[in-house]
C-alpha positions in Angstrom: 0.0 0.0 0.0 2.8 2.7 1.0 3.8 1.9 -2.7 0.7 2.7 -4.3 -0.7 5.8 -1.8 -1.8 7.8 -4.6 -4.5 5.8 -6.0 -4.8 4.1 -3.2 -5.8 0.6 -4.8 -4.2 -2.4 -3.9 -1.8 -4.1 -6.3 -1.7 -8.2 -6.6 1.4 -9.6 -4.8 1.7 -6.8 -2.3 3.0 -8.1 0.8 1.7 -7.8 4.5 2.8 -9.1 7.8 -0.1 -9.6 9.1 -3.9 -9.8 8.2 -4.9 -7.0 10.5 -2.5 -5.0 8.0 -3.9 -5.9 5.2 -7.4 -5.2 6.8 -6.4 -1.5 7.1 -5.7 -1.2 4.0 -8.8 -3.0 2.5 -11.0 -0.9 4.8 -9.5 2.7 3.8 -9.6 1.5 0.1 -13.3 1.1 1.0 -13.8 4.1 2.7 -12.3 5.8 -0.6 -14.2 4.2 -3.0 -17.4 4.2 -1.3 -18.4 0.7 -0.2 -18.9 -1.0 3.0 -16.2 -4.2 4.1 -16.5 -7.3 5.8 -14.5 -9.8 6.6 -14.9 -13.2 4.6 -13.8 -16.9 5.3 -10.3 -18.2 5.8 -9.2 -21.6 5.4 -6.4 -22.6 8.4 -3.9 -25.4 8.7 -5.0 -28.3 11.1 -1.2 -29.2 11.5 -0.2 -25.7 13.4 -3.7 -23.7 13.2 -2.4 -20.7 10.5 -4.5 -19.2 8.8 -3.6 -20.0 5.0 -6.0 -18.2 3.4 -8.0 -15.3 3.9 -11.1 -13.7 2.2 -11.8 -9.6 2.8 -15.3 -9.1 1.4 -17.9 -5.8 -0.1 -20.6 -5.3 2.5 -23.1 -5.9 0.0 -22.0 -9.5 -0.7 -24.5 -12.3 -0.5 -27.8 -12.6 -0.2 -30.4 -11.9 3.1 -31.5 -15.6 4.4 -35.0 -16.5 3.8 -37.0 -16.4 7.6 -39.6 -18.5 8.4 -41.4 -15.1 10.1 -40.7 -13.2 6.9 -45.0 -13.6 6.3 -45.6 -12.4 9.5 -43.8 -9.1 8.3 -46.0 -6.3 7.7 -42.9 -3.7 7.0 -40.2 -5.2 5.6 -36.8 -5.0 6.2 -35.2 -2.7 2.7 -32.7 -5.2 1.1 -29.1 -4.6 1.2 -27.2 -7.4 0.3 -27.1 -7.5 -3.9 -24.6 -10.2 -4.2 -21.7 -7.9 -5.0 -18.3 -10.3 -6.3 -15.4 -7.4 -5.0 -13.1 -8.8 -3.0 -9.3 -9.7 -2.1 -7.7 -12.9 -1.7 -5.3 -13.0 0.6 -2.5 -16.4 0.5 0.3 -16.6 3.4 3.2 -17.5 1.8 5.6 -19.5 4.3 8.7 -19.0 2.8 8.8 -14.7 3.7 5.8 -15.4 6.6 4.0 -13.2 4.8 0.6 -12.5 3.6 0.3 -11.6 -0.5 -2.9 -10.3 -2.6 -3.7 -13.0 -4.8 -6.8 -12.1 -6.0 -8.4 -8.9 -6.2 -12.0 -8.1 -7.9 -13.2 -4.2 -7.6 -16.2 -4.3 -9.9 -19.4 -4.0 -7.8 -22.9 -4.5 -9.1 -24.4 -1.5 -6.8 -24.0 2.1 -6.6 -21.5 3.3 -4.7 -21.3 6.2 -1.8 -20.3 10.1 -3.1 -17.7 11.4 -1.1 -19.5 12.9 1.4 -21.0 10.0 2.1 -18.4 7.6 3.5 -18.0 8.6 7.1 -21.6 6.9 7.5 -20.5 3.5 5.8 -20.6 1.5 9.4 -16.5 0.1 8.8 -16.0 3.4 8.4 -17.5 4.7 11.9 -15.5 4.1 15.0 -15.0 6.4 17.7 -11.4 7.2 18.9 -10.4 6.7 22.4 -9.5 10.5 22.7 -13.3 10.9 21.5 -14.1 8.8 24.1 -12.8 10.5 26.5 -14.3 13.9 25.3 -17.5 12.1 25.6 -17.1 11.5 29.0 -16.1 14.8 30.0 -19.1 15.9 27.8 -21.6 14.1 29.5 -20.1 14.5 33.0 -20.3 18.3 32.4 -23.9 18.2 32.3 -23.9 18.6 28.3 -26.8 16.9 26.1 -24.9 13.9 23.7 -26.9 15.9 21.0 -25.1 19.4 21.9 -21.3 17.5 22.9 -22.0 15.6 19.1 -22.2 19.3 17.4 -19.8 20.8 19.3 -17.4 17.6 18.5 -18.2 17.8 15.2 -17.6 21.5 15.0 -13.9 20.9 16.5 -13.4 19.0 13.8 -14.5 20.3 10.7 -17.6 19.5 10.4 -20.0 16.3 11.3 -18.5 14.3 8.5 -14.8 15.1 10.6 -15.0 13.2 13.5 -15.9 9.9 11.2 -18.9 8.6 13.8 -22.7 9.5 13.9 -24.9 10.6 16.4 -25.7 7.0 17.4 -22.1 5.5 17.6 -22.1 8.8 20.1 -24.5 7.3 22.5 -23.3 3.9 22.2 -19.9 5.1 23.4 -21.3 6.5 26.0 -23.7 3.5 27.2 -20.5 1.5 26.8 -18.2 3.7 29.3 -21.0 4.2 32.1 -21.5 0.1 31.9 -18.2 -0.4 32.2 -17.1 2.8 34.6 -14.1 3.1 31.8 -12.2 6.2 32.2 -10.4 8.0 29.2 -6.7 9.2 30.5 -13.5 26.9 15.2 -17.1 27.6 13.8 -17.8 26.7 10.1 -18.2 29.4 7.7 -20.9 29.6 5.2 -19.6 30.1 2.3 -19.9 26.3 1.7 -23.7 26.4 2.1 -23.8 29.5 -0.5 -22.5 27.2 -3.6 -24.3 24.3 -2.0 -27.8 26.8 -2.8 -26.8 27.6 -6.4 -25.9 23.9 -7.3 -29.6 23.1 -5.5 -31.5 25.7 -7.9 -30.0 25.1 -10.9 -31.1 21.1 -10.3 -34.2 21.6 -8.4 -35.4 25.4 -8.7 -38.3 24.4 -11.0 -41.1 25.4 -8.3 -40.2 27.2 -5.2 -41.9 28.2 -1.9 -41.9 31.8 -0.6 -42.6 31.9 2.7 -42.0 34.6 5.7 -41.9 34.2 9.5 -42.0 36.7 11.8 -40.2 37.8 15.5 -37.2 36.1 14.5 -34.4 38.6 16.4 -34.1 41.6 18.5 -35.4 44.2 15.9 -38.4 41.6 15.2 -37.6 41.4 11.4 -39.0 38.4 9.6 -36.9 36.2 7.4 -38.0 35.1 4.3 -37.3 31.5 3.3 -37.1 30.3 -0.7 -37.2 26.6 -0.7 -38.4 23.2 -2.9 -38.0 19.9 -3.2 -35.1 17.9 -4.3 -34.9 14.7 -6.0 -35.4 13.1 -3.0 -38.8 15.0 -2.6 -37.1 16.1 0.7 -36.5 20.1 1.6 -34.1 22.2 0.1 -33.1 25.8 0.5 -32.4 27.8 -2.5 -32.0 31.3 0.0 -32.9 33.7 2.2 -33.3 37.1 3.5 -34.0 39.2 6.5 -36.7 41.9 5.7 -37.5 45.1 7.8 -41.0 45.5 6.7 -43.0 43.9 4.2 -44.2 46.3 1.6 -44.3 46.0 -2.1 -40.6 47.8 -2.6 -39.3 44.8 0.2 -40.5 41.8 -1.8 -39.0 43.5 -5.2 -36.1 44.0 -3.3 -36.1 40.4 -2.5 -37.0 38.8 -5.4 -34.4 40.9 -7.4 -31.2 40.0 -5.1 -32.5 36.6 -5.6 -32.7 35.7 -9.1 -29.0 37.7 -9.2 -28.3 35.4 -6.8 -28.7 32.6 -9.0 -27.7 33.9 -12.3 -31.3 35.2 -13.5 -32.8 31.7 -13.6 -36.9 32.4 -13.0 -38.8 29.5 -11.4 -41.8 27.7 -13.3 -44.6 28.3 -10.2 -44.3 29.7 -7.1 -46.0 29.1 -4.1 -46.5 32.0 -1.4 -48.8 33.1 1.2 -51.8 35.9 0.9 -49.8 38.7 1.6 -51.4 41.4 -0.7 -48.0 42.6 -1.4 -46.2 39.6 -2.7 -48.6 39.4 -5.8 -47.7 42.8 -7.3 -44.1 42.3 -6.6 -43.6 38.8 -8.0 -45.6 39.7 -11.1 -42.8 42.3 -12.0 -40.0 40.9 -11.6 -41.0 37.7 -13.0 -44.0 38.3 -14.9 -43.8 34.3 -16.6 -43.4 32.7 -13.2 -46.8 30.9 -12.3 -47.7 32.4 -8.6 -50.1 29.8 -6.9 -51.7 30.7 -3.6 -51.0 28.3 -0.4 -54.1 26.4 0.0 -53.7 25.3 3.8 -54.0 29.5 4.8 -57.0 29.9 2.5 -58.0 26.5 4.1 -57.4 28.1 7.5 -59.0 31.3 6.8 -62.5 29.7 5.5 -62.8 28.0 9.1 -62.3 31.6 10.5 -64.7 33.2 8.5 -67.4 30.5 7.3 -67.1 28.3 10.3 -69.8 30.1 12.2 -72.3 29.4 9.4 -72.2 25.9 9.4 -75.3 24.2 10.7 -76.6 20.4 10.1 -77.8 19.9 7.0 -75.3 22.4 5.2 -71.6 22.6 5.9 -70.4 25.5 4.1 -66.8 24.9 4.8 -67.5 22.0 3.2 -68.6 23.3 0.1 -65.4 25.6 -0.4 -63.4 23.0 0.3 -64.8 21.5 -2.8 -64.3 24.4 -5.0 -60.8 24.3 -3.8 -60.0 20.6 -4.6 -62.4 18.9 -6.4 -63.6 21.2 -9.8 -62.0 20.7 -12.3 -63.9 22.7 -15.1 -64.1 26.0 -15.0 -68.1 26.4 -15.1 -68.4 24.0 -12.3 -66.4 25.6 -10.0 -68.1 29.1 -11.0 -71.7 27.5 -10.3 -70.7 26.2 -7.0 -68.9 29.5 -5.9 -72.1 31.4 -6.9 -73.9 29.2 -5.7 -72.1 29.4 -2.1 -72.1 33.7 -1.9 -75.8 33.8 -2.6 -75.7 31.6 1.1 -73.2 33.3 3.0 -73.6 37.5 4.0 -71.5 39.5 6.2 -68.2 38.8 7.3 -68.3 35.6 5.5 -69.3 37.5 2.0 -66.8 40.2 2.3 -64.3 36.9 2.7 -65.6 35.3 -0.4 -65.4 38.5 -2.6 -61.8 39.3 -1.8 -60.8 35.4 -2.0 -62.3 35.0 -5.6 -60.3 38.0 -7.2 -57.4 35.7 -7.2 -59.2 32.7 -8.0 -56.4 31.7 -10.8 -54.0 31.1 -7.9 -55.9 28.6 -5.5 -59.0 26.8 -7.5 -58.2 23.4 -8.8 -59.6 24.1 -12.0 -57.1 27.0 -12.9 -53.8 25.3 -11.2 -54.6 21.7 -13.1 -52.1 22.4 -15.8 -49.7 24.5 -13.7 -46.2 22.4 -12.6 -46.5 22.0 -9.5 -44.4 18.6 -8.5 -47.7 17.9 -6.3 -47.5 21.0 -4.2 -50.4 23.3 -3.3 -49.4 24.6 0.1 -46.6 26.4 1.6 -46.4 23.5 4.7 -42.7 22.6 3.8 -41.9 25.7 4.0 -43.7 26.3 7.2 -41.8 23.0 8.9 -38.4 24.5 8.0 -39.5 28.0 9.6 -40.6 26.1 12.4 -37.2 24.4 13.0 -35.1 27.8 12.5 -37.5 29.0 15.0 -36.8 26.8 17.5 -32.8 27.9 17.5 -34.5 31.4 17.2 -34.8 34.1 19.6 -35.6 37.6 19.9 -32.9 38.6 21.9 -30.3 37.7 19.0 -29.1 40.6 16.4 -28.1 39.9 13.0 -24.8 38.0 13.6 -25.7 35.8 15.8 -29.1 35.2 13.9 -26.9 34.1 10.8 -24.7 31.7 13.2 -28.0 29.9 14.1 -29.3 30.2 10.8 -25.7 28.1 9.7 -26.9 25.5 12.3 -30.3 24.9 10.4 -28.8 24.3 7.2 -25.9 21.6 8.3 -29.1 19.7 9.6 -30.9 19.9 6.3 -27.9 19.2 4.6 -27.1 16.5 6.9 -30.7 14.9 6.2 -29.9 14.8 2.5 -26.6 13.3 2.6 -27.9 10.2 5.1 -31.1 10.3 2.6 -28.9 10.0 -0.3 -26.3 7.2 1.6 -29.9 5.3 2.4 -31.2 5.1 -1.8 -27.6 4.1 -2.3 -27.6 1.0 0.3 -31.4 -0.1 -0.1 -33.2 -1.8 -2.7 -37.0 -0.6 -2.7 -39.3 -3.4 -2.0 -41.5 -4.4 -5.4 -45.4 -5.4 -4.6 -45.5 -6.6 -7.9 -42.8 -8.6 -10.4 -43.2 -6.5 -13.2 -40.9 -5.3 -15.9 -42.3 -1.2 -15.6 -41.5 -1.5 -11.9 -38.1 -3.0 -12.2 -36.7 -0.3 -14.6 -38.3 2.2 -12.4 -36.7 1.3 -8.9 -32.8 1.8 -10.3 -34.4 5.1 -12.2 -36.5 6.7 -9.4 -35.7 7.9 -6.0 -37.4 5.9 -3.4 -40.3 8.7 -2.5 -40.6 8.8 -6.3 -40.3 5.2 -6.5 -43.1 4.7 -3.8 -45.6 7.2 -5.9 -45.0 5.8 -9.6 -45.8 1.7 -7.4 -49.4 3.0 -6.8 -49.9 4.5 -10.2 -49.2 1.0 -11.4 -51.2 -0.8 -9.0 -53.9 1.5 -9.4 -53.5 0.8 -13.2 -53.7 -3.1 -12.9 -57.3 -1.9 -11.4 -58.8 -0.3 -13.8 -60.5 -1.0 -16.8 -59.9 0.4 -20.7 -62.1 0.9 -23.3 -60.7 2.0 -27.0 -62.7 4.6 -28.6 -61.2 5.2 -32.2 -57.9 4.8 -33.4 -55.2 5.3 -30.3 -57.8 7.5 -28.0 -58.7 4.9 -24.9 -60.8 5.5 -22.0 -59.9 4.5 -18.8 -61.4 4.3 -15.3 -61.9 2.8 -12.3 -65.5 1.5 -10.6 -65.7 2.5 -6.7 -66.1 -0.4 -4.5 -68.2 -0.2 -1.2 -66.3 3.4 0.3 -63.7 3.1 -2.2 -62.5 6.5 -3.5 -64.1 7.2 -6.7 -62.3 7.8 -9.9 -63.2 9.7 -12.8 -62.7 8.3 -16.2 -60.2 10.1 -18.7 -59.2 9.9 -22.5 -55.7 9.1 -23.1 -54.2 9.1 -26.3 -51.5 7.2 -27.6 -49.3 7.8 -30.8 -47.2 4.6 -31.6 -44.6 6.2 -33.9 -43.3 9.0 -32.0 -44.0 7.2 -28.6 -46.3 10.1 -27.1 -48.9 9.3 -24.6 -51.3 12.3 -23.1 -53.8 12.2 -20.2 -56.9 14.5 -19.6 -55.7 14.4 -15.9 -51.9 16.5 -17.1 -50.6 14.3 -13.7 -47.2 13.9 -15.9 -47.4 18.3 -16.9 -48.3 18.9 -12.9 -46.0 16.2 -11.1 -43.5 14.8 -13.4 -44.6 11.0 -13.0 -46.8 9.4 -15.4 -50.5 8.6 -14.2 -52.3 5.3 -13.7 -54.9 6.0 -16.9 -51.2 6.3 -19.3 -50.0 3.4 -17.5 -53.0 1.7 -18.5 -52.4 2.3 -22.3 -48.9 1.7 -22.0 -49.5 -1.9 -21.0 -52.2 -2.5 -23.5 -49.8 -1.5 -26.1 -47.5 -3.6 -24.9 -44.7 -1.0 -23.3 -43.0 -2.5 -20.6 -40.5 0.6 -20.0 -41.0 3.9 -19.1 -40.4 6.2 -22.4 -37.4 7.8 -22.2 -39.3 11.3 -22.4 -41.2 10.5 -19.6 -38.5 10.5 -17.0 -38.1 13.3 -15.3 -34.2 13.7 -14.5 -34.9 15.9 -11.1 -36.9 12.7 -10.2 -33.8 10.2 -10.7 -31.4 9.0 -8.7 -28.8 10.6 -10.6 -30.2 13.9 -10.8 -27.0 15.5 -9.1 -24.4 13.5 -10.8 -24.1 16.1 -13.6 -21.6 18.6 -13.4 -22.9 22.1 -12.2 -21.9 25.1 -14.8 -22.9 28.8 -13.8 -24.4 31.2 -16.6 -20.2 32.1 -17.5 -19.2 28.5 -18.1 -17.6 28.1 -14.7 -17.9 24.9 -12.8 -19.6 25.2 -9.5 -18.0 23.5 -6.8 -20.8 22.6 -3.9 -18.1 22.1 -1.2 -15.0 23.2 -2.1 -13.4 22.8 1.5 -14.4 19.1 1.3 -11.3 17.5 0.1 -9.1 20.0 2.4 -11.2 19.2 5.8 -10.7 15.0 4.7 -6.8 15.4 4.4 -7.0 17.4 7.9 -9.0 14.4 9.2 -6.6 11.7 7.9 -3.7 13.4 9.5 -5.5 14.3 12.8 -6.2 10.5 13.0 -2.6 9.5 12.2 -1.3 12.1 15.0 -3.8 11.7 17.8 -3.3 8.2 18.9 0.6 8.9 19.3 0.1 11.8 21.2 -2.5 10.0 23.4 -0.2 7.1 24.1 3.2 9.0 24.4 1.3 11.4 26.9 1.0 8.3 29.5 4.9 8.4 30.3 7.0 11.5 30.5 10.2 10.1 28.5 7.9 8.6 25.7 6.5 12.5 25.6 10.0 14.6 25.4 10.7 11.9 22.4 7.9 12.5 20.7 7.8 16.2 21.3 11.8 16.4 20.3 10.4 14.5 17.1 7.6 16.9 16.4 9.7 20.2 16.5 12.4 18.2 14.5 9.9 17.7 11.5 8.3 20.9 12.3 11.9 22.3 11.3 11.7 20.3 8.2 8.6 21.2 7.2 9.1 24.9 7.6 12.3 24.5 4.9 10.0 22.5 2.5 8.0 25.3 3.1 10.3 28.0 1.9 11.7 25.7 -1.0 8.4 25.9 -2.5 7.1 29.0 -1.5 8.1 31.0 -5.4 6.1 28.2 -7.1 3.6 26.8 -4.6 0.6 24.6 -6.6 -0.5 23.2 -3.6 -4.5 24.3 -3.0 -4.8 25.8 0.4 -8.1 27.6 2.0 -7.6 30.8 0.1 -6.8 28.9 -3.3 -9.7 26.6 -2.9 -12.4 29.7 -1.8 -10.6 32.0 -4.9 -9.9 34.2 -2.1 -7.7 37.3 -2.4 -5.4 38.7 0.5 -5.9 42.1 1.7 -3.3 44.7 0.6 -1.6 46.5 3.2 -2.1 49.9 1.5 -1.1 53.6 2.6 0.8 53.7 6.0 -1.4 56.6 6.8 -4.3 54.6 6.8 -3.8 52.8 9.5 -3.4 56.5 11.5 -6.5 57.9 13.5 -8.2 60.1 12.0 -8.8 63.7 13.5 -12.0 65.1 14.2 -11.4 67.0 11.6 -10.9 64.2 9.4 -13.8 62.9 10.3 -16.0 65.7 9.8 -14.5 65.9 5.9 -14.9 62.2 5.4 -18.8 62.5 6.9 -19.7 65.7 4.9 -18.1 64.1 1.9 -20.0 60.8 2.2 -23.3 62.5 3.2 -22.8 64.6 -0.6 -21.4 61.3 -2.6 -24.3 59.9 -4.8 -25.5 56.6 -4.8 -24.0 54.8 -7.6 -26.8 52.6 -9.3 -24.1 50.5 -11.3 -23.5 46.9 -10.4 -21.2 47.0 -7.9 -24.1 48.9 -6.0 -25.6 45.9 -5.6 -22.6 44.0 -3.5 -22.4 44.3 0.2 -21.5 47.9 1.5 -19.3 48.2 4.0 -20.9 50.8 5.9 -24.0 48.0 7.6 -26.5 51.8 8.3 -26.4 51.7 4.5 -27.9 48.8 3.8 -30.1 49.0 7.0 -31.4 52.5 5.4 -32.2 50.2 2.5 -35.2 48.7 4.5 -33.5 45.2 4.3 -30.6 43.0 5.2 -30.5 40.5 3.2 -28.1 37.1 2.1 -28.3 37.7 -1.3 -26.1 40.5 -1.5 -23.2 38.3 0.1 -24.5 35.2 -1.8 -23.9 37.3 -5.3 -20.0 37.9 -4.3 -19.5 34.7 -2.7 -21.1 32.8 -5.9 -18.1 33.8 -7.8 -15.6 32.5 -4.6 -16.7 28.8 -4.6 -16.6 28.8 -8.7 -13.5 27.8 -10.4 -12.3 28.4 -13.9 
């Protein structure tokens, strides 16, 4: 292995002393690669009990037993075990008493972990005895495990640093109160500003707009822009901290955001009622579809209609149905007259202001719009509620963004262990069929889960061919079965083209149970290509990430910097931690220290004209400050300071585009009515992009 350390792949007829050697090295090529290990069968000589032979294993190798209790299962264990072949032989040779690679397979038949991945393979995941002891100290301090894990994790770089989860934490610490064993930098977010762009320009087709309110000391709200990723999980696209909310605010907002993001306009987006959004969003983006939450118009009909309910006629009821179940236009208008010639007042006034934007909340006007399934805000509102809860008033705008940092290492954390889980688990099939198959290595398992009941639903329901390719398909209710409407489908066999009357494939991005119908009368056992959605797949972020200048964007660029940090903490640790037990074992390994210290320092300097290396600044595209003027750095007079006020107070503000970067005078951009991320998200989107 120390031959081959920059590919780090073993080599047939390498040599090891001993098979916990050759281990290590099995289990960091795994850990590199992204794969699980085990630890396979040997074969050992009865005459003095060697082990001859020795097999080191994928995770995924094999195949799950069959248990008797498997039909007593209602939820199913997800498969992991695919079978994989990788593997290394290992043969002791007796003439060197050594062990040698004598077979080695690295072709696996599964997906493999990204990069960021890998600390949660479990081979990878131990816990250090210095951890260990931090634990201890942790926990004897009167510190939650949850806050000791963070604050761990923060030590180190990040959670993916320390190279165990929050579980392995609490196992740790389970294990040293059993026994009674004794143990003798913040993160900057830059990171999470690329880590936005990359998530809009895969997943910023429809995004939620959504404000919450009390959220530091001056009480400003924070506006959140999220969506869903491929995962259908949340993602945040940005966000901003907002004064007030008037008309100028949200154009303010909207505008730092699509510069942001390179001008990219969403398809729909969802907000709530404020009356000032509307007029906003409709200039400056006058294509985007603006759809109205439906849970606060929901709300707001209890508030106002409740009162009028009575027993034989549930008003609430009735809008309910206006706002779900119409789906042509002169139905829903006959049932909305219908309901104000019942309702008066209060209630009336409600339904006259609520039916002016009736092209943003009635089912019959959003039908076509692409919505990926959403008509409420509610994700949106579940991530407010979580930035909340590390919220308080008593915070100012510093420490608001240091909590906000927080939030978003969770959510990011949620979709990496999301991502690790598609990659280890095989989604269980109800049904042996050759449309499912295809679609569980294409789809992502929420996806996956959606498209298996448009196909069961499909094996339901019952097809009638009208003329030519235009079929008819629908499904008879049963007892209190929901019932479904019949629709016309029509097929065209040359170019491959299926449409619904139901547009589920224009609104969601999945094909519906009446197409699915067709497609297996015709004989299609595969998804058409043009019918998979790529945001939908599971490699909808393996593509390569290029900005509106044809610059790469980098999601993480620190990642491969904080991994070499981690591998040489772990190498170092350890011998500090042992040589620390005896005071001559710690003078020698302290001499030894300062003597490559020395050394590195001169390798240093040799270098320093033409250094290649990436370091922080190289890898962030960040320039050093220049000293400047020595008479800068001199206190200014109060005379000085009268000049440079009366001469800023009569300077006119430039409406160029560097006006729109960060000043560095904070009352500025406070005078602006808004302090927002977007700003600093516009400079730092060209620090994380490389040529």
């Amino acid at each position: 292995m120390e031959e081959h350390e920059d590919d780090f792949v073993p080599r047939l007829g390498t040599e090891y002393r001993t098979l916990d050697e050759a281990w290590s090295v099995w289990n960091y090529y795994g850990g590199r690669s992204g794969f699980g290990v085990r630890r396979g069968c040997e074969n050992k000589s009865k005459k003095d009990g060697v082990i001859t032979s020795k097999f080191f294993v994928c995770n995924c190798e094999g195949k799950r037993g069959v248990d008797k209790r498997d039909h007593l299962t209602k939820n199913p264990r997800a498969e992991t075990r695919t079978g994989c072949q990788a593997r290394l032989l290992l043969k002791f040779d007796r003439g060197i008493q050594k062990y040698k690679i004598a077979e080695f397979v690295s072709d696996h038949n599964h997906p493999l972990q990204p990069p960021e991945a890998c600390y949660l393979i479990p081979s990878q995941r131990k816990v250090p005895e210095v951890a260990c002891f931090d634990i201890q100290v942790a926990a004897s301090s009167g510190i939650s495990p949850k806050n000791a894990h963070e604050l761990h994790s923060r030590q180190h770089g990040g959670i993916r640093g320390i190279g165990y989860t929050m579980v392995d934490h609490n196992n740790c610490l389970r294990n040293i109160r059993k026994q009674s064993m004794q143990y003798g930098a913040a993160i900057a977010m830059t990171k999470y500003f690329a880590k936005m762009i990359a998530s809009y320009i895969r997943f910023g087709d429809v995004v939620i707009f959504d404000t919450t309110f009390g959220t530091n000391n001056e009480k400003w709200a924070v506006g959140t822009f999220v969506g869903f990723n491929h995962l259908r999980e949340i993602v945040i696209f940005g966000a901003a901290l907002m004064c007030d909310q008037n008309k100028e605010s949200f154009e303010w907002v909207f505008t730092k955001f699509l510069e942001a993001h390179g001008g990219k306009k969403c398809i729909t987006m969802f907000t709530d009622q404020d009356a000032a959004i509307a007029p906003a969003l409709e200039k400056i983006m006058p294509d985007t579809k603006h759809g109205l939450c439906t849970w606060h118009i929901n709300k707001n009909c209890v508030k106002h209609l409740s009162k009028l309910n009575d027993e034989n006629d549930h008003i609430t009821k009735k809008f309910n149905a206006c706002l779900y179940r119409y789906e042509e236009e002169k139905e829903f208008e006959d049932a909305i007259n219908f309901l104000m010639e019942q309702v008066n007042g209060e209630g009336k006034e409600w339904l006259d202001f609520i039916y002016k934007s009736k092209e943003k909340w009635a089912y019959c006007f959003m039908k076509d719009a692409y919505t990926l399934g959403i008509r409420s805000t509610q994700s949106s509102e579940s991530f407010n509620s979580i930035l909340k809860s590390y919220l308080n008033c008593k915070l100012d705008v510093c420490r608001f963004m240091e909590q906000f940092d927080r939030v978003l290492e969770q959510n990011r954390e949620k979709e990496i262990k999301s991502e690790y889980a598609m990659r280890s688990k095989q989604p269980i099939l109800k049904f042996k069929m050759p449309i499912l198959c295809g679609a569980s290595k294409l789809y992502t398992p929420k996806v996956f889960e959606l498209f298996q009941a448009e196909v069961e639903l499909s094996m339901l329901a019952h097809i009638e061919c009208l003329e030519g390719s235009t079929y008819t398909v629908g499904k008879f209710a049963v007892d209190n079965e929901t019932s479904y409407k019949s629709r016309q489908v029509i097929w065209n066999r040359d170019d491959q083209m299926i449409s619904c009357s139901c547009k589920k494939f224009e609104r969601v991005g999945i094909l519906c149970w009446h197409a699915l119908k067709v497609l297996d009368r015709e004989d299609i056992k595969v998804i058409p290509p043009r019918y998979i959605l790529n945001r939908w797949t599971k490699t909808a972020k393996d593509d390569t990430i290029v900005d509106v200048e044809g610059r790469r964007v980098i999601e993480d660029p620190m990642l491969d910097v904080r991994n070499r940090k981690a591998d040489m903490v772990r190498m170092v640790t350890p011998i500090c931690d042992e040589a620390a037990n005896n005071e001559e074992d710690t003078l020698f390994v302290r001499k030894e220290f300062l003597e490559f210290q020395r050394k590195y320092k001169e390798y240093k300097e040799k270098k320093k004209d033409g250094d290649d290396n990436p370091t922080t600044e190289h890898a962030l595209h960040l320039k050093k400050k220049n000293g400047g003027d020595r008479r800068s750095k001199l206190i200014p007079s109060c005379i000085e300071k009268k000049k440079r006020a009366k001469k800023a107070k009569n300077k006119t503000i430039s409406t160029s585009q560097d006006s729109l970067r960060p000043s560095t005078n904070p009352s500025q951009d406070m005078s602006e009515g808004n302090f927002g991320c977007f700003s600093q998200l516009e400079d730092l989107h060209n620090i994380t992009i490389i040529e």
